[in-house]
PLY file of the C-alpha trace (Angstrom):
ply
format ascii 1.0
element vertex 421
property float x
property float y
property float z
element edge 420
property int vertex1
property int vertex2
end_header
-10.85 1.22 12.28
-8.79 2.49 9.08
-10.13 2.91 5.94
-9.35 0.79 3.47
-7.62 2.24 0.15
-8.23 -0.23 -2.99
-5.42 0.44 -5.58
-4.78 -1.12 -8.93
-2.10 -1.26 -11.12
-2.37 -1.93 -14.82
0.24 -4.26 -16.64
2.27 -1.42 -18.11
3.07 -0.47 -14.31
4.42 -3.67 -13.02
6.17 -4.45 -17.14
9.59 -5.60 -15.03
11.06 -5.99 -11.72
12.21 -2.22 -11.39
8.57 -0.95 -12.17
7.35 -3.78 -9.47
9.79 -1.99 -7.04
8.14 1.60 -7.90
4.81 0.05 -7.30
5.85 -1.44 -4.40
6.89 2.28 -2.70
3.33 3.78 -4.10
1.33 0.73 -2.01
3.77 0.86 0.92
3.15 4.93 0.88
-0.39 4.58 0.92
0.41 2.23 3.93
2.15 4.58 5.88
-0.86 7.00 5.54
-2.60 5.48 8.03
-4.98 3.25 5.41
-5.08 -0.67 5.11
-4.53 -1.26 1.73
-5.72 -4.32 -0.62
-4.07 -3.95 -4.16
-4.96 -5.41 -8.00
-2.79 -6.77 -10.33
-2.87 -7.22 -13.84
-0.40 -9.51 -15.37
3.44 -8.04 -16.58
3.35 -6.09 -19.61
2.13 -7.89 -22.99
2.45 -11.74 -21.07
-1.69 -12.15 -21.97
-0.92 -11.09 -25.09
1.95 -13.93 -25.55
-0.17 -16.44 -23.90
-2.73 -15.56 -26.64
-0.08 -16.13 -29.39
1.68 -19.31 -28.25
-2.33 -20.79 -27.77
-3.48 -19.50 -31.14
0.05 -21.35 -32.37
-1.43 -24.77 -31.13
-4.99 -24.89 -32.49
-7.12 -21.79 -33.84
-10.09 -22.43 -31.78
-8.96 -23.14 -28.27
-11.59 -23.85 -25.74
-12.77 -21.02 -23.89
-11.99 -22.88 -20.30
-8.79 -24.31 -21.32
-7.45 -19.93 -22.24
-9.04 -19.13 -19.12
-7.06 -21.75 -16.97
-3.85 -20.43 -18.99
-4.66 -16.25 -19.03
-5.58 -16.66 -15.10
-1.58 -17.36 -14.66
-0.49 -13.81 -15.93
-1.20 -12.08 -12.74
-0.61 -15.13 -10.38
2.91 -14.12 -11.53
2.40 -10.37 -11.28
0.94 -10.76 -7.60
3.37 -13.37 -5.97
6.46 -10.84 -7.29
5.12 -7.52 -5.80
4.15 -9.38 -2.47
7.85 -10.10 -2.37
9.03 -6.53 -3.13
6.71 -4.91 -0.24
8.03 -7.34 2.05
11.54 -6.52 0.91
10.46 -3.16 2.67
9.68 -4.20 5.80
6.35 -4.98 5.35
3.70 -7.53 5.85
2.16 -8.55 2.53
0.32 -11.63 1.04
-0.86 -12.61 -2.54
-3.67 -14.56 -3.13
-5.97 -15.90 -6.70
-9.46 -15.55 -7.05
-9.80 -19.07 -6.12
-8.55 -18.58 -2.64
-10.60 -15.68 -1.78
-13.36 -16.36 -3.15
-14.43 -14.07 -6.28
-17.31 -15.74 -7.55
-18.41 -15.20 -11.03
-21.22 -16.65 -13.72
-19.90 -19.88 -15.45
-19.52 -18.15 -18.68
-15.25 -18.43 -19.91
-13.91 -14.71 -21.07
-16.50 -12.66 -20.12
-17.50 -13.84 -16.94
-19.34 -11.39 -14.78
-18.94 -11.36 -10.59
-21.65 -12.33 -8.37
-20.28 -12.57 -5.03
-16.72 -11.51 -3.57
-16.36 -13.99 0.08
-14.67 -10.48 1.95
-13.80 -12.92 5.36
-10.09 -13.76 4.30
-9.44 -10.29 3.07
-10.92 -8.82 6.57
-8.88 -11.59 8.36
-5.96 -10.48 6.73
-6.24 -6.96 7.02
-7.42 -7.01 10.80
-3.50 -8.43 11.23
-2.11 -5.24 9.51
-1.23 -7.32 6.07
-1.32 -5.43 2.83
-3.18 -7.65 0.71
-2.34 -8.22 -2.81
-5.24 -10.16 -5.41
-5.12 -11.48 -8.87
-7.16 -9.33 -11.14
-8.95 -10.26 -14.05
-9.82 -13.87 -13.00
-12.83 -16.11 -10.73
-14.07 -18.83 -10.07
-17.23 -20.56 -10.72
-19.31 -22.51 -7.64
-18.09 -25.11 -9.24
-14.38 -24.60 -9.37
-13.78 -23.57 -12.89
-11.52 -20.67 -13.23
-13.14 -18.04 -15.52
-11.39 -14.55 -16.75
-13.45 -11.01 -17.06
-12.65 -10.23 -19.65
-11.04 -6.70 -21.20
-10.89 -4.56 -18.61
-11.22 -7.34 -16.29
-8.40 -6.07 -13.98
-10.70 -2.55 -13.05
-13.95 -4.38 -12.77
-11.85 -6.78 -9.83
-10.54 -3.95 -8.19
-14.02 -1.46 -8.03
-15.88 -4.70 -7.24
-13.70 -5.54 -4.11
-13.76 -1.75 -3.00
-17.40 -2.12 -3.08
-17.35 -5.68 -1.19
-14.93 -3.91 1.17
-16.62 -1.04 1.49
-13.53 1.06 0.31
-12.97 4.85 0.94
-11.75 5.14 -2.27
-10.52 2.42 -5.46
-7.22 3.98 -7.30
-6.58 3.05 -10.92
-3.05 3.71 -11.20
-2.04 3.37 -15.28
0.51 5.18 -17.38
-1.68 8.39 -18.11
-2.38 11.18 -15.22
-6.12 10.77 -15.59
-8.71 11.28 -17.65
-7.44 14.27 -20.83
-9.51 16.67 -22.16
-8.80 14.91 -25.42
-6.60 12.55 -27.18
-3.26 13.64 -27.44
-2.79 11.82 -30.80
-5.27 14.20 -32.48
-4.72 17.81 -30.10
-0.93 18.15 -28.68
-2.42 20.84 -25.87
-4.73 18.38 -24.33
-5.04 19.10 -20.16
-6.38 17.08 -17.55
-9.80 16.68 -15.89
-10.04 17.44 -12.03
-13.53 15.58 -11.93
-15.98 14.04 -14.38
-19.38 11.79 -13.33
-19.84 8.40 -13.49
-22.71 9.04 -15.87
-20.34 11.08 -18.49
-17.49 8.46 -17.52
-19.50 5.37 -18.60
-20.78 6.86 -21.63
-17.62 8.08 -22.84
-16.35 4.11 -22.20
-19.38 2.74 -24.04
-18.35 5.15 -26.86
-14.69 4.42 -27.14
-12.44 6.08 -24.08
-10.39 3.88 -23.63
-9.50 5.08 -19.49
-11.71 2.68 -17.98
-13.44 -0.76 -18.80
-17.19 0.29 -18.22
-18.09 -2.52 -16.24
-15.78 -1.11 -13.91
-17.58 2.32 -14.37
-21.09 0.80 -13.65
-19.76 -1.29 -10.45
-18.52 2.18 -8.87
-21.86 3.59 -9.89
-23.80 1.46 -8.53
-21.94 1.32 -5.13
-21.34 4.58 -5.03
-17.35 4.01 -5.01
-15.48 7.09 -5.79
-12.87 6.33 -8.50
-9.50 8.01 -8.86
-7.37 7.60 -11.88
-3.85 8.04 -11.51
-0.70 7.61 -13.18
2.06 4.72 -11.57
4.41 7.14 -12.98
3.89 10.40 -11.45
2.18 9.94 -8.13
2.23 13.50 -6.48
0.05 14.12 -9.68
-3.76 13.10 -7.99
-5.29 12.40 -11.29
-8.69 12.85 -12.09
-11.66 11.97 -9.64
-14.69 10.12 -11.19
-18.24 10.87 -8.75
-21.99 11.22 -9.36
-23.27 13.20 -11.18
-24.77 15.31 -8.39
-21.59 16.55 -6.96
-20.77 17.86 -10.90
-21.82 21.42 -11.77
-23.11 21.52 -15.42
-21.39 24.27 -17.28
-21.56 23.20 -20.88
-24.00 20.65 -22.31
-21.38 18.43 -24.32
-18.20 17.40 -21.88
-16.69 15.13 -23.35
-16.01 13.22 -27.47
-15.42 10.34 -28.02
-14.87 7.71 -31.01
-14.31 3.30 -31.25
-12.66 2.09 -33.87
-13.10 -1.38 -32.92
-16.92 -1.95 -33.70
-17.71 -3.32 -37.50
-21.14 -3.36 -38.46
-23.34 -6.54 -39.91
-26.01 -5.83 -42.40
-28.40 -9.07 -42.34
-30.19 -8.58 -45.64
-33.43 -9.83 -46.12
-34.87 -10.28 -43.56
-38.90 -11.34 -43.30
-41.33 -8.92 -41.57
-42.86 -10.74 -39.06
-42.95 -11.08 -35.22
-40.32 -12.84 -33.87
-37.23 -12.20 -36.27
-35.55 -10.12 -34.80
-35.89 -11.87 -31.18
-34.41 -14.88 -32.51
-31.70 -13.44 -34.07
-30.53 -11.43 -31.18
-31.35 -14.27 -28.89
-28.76 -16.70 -30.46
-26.32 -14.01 -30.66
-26.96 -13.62 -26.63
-26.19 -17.13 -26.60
-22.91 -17.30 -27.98
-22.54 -13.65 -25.25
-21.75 -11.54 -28.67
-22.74 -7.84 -27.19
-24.41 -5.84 -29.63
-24.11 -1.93 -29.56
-25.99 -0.05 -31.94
-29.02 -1.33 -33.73
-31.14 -0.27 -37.20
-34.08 -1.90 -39.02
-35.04 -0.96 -42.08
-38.47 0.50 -43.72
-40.35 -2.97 -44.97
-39.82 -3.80 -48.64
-43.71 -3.72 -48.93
-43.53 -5.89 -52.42
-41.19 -8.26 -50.95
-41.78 -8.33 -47.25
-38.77 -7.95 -46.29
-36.35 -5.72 -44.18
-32.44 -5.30 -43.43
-31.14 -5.42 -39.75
-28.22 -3.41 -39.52
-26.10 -3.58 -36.29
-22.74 -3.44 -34.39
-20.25 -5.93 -32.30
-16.91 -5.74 -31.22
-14.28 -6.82 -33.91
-13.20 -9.87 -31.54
-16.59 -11.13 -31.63
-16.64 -11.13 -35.94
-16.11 -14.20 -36.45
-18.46 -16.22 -33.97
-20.86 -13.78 -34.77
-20.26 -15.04 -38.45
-20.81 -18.59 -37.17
-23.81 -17.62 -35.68
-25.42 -16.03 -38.34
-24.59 -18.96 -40.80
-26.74 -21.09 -38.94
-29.24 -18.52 -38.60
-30.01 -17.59 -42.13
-31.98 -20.76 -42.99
-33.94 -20.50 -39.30
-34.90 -16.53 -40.11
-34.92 -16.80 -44.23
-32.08 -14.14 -44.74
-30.78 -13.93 -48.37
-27.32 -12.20 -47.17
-24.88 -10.92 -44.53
-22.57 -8.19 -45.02
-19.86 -7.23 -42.99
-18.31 -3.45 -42.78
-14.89 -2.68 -40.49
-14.03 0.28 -42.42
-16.40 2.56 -39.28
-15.71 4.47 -37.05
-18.25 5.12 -34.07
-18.17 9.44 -32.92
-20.35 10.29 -29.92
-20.67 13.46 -27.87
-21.70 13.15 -24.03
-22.32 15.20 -21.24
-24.78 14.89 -18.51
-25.46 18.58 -19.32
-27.37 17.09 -22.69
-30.59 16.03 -20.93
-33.89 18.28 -21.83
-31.45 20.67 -23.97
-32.44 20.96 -27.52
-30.80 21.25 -30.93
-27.76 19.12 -29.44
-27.65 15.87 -32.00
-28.56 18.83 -35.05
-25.41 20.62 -33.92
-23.75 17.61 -34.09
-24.92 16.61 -37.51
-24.48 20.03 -39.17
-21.02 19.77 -37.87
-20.33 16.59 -39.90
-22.33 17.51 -42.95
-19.86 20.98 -43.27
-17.18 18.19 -43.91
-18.75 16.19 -46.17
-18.95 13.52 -43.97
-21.79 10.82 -44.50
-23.66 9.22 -41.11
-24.56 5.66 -41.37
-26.03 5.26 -38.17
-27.50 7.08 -35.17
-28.07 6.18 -31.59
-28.84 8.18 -28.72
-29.01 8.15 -24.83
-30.16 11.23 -22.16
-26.75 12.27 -22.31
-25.23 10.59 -25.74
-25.40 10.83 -29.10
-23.34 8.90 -31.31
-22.45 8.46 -35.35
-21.42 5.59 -37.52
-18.62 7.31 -40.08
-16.27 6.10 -41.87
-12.88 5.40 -40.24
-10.74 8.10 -42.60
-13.31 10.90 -41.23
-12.06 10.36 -37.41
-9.61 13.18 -37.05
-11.35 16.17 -38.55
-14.90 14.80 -37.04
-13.33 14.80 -33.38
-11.75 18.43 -33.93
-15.10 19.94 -35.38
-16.77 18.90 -33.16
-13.94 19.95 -30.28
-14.46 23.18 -32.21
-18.44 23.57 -32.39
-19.50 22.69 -29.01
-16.85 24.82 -27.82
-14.89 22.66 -25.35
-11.27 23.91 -25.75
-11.26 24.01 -22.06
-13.61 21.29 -21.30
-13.45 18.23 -23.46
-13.08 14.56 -22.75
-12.09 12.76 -25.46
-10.26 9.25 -26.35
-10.11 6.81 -29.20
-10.30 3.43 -28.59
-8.61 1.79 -31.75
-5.73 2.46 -33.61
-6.05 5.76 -35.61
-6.16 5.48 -39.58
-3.50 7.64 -41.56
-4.78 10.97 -42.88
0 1
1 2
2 3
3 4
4 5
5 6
6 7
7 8
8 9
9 10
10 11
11 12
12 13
13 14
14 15
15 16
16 17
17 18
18 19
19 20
20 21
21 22
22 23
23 24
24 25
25 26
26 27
27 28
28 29
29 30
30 31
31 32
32 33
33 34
34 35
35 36
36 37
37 38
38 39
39 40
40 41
41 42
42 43
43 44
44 45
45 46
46 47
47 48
48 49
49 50
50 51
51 52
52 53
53 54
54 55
55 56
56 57
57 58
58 59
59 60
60 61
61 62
62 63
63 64
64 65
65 66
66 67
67 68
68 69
69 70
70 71
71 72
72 73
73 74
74 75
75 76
76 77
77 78
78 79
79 80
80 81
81 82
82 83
83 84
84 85
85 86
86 87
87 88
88 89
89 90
90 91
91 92
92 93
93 94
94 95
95 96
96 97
97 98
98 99
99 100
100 101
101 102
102 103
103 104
104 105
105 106
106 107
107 108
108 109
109 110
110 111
111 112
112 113
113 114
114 115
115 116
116 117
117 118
118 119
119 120
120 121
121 122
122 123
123 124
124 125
125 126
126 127
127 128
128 129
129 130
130 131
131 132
132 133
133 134
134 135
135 136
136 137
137 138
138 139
139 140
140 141
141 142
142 143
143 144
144 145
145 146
146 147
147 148
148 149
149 150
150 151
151 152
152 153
153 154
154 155
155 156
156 157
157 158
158 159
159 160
160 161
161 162
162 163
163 164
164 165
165 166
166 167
167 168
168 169
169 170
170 171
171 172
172 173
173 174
174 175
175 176
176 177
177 178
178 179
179 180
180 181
181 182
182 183
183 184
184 185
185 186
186 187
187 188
188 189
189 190
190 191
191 192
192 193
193 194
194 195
195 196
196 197
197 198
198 199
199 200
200 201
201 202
202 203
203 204
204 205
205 206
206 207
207 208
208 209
209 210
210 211
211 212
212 213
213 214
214 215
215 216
216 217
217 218
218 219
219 220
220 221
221 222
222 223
223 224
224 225
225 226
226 227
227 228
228 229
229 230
230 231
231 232
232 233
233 234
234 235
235 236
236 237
237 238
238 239
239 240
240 241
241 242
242 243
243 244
244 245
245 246
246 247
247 248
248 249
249 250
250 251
251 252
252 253
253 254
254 255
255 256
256 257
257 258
258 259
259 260
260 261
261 262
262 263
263 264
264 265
265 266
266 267
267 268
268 269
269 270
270 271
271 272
272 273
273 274
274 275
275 276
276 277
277 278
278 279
279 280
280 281
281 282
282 283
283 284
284 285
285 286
286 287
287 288
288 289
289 290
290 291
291 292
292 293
293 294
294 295
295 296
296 297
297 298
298 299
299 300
300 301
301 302
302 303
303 304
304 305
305 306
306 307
307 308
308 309
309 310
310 311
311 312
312 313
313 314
314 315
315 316
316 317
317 318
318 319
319 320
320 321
321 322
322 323
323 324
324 325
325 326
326 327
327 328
328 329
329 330
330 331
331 332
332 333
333 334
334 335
335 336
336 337
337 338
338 339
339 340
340 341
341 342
342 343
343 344
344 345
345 346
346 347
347 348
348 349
349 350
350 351
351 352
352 353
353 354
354 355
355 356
356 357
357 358
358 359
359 360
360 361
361 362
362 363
363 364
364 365
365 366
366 367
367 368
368 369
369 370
370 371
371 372
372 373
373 374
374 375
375 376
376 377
377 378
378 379
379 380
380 381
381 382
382 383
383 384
384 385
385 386
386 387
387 388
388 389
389 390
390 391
391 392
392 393
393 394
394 395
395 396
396 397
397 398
398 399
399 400
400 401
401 402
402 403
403 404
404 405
405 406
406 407
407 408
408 409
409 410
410 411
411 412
412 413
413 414
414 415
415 416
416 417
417 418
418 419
419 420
């Protein structure tokens, strides 16, 4: 029996026909290894972005199953025109949606989650020598309803069907040669990783590297897929492999930085001291599926009996969060909400962190040489990470490049646009 080779290509690799043909020669390659291959789509260059646009142009609030039904037709594009260009080359290939294989997710529009892959048309298919091409990003619901994954959606499809599969391998093909030892915006010299764990790798995509979607990250975790990013681009390059954490040796505690610079952070002022609260507010903002990262209450107001809850969200989810907590300040007796995107979330990881000491004071000497003032703090076994203000990005990342000595061994990425210095 072969061994099947997942492979998926981001929409900056299949952008126009010619780049469809390249991709085209890297599946067919893989092919004529030996391998069966089953390959993810994304849609063509910025066409989710443009369906966005020409939605947002009708009505500002479009329903979240009507922009799934119209995002899900990016990469039925995307997949029907590279199963035409492998079978310009001789060979076998066939395209199919979510719908028609079966990808089975929670009935939740945008950031629906997978529960169940059907593998028997995939296996059918691949037992006749087909090369199998699949919409990424999209489902379906037991009920019929298209749904989308969300960002990242297109990684999460392709690591979850390597996993359903039982792959030998899932290749993220994008336009980068794997994962740097930092971004190139902020140090010209950065090299790339041969390996990194899944534990450092879905840290560092919690905290802003923007390589991987970490719901991809936790599905090859937790299936034990090995993950290979690669670049569409270059392909003799092999990129950088992502495994567990027990095949990594541990030479430095800190591998990797990291910084988002698409969280804001709600203050909800106010607040009464009593069971409960904080339940309830979290719990409708569960409801509405608003994630929340990184979370602070207050010292009581002993005279008043009252707290702030400080916390933060994803830009994209500002303004139903806003909606939410409108209707929430009467139900929880809140006097205020305050809203801050001018932050910047740093964190340092490495698997190397756990049961070392004097790690997170390193970290925070580091910013206090540059003046720069923390607003919040959370930490994991193998994270810490800093709320700063967006101008102090740059020179945080290359201190603490500098202080934790990782010229040879950093990870780092912004996810964000950077801010002028």
């Amino acid at each position: 029996m072969n061994k099947i080779i997942v492979q998926k290509f981001g929409g900056t690799s299949v952008a126009d026909t010619d780049k469809i043909k390249n991709v085209a020669d890297i599946v067919v390659r893989e092919k004529e290894n030996g391998n069966d291959v089953v390959v993810v789509v994304s849609a063509m260059g910025h066409t989710t972005d443009h369906l966005v646009k020409m939605a947002k142009s009708l009505t500002p609030n479009p329903s979240g199953r009507e922009m799934d039904m119209l995002l899900s037709t990016g990469e039925g594009i995307s997949i029907a025109l590279l199963a035409m260009a492998i079978q310009a080359k001789g060979y076998d290939a066939i395209s199919f949606n979510a719908m028609q294989i079966g990808i089975i997710t929670e009935n939740i529009h945008s950031k629906a989650r997978i529960l169940d892959i059907k593998t028997n048309k995939l296996k059918e298919n691949l037992d006749r020598g087909k090369i199998i091409v699949v919409a990424g990003f999209q489902g379906v619901t037991e009920d019929g309803d298209i749904t989308t994954l969300g960002r990242g959606g297109s990684d999460t499809s392709a690591v979850a069907l390597a996993a359903a599969l039982g792959a030998e391998r899932c290749d993220i093909y994008t336009d980068v040669e794997g994962v740097y030892t930092t971004d190139p915006r902020i140090v010209k010299n950065a090299s790339k990783l041969e390996q990194v764990s899944y534990e450092e790798m879905l840290e560092l995509a919690h905290a802003g590297a923007n390589v991987l979607h970490p719901r991809s990250v936790e599905t090859a975790k937790q299936f034990s897929v090995p993950l290979r990013v690669r670049s569409s681009f270059n392909i003799e390059n092999m990129g950088t492999l992502i495994v567990g954490v027990d095949k990594m040796e541990m030479y430095k505690p800190v591998a990797g930085v990291a910084a988002d610079l698409s969280q804001v952070r709600v203050v909800v002022c106010d607040v009464p001291d009593r069971p409960g609260v904080a339940a309830t507010l979290f719990g409708a903002l569960a409801k509405e599926n608003i994630s929340v990262d990184m979370i602070i209450q207050s010292y009581a107001n002993k005279v008043s009996n009252t707290n702030d809850i400080a916390f933060t969200i994803d830009i994209s989810d500002l303004e139903k969060a806003k909606i939410v907590l409108e209707c929430m300040n009467d139900t929880i007796g809140a006097s205020d909400v305050k809203v801050d995107d001018n932050i910047a979330k740093i964190s340092i990881v490495g698997a190397g962190m756990i049961d070392r000491p004097g790690i997170a004071s390193t970290m925070f000497e580091a910013l206090a040489k540059l003046n720069i003032n923390i607003k919040m703090i959370s930490t994991s076994e193998i994270k810490v990470s800093c709320l700063v203000d967006k101008k102090d990005v740059q020179k945080a990342i290359k201190s603490l490049h500098t202080v934790f000595d990782l010229e040879s061994n950093v990870i780092a990425d912004v996810k964000g646009d950077l801010p002028d210095v």
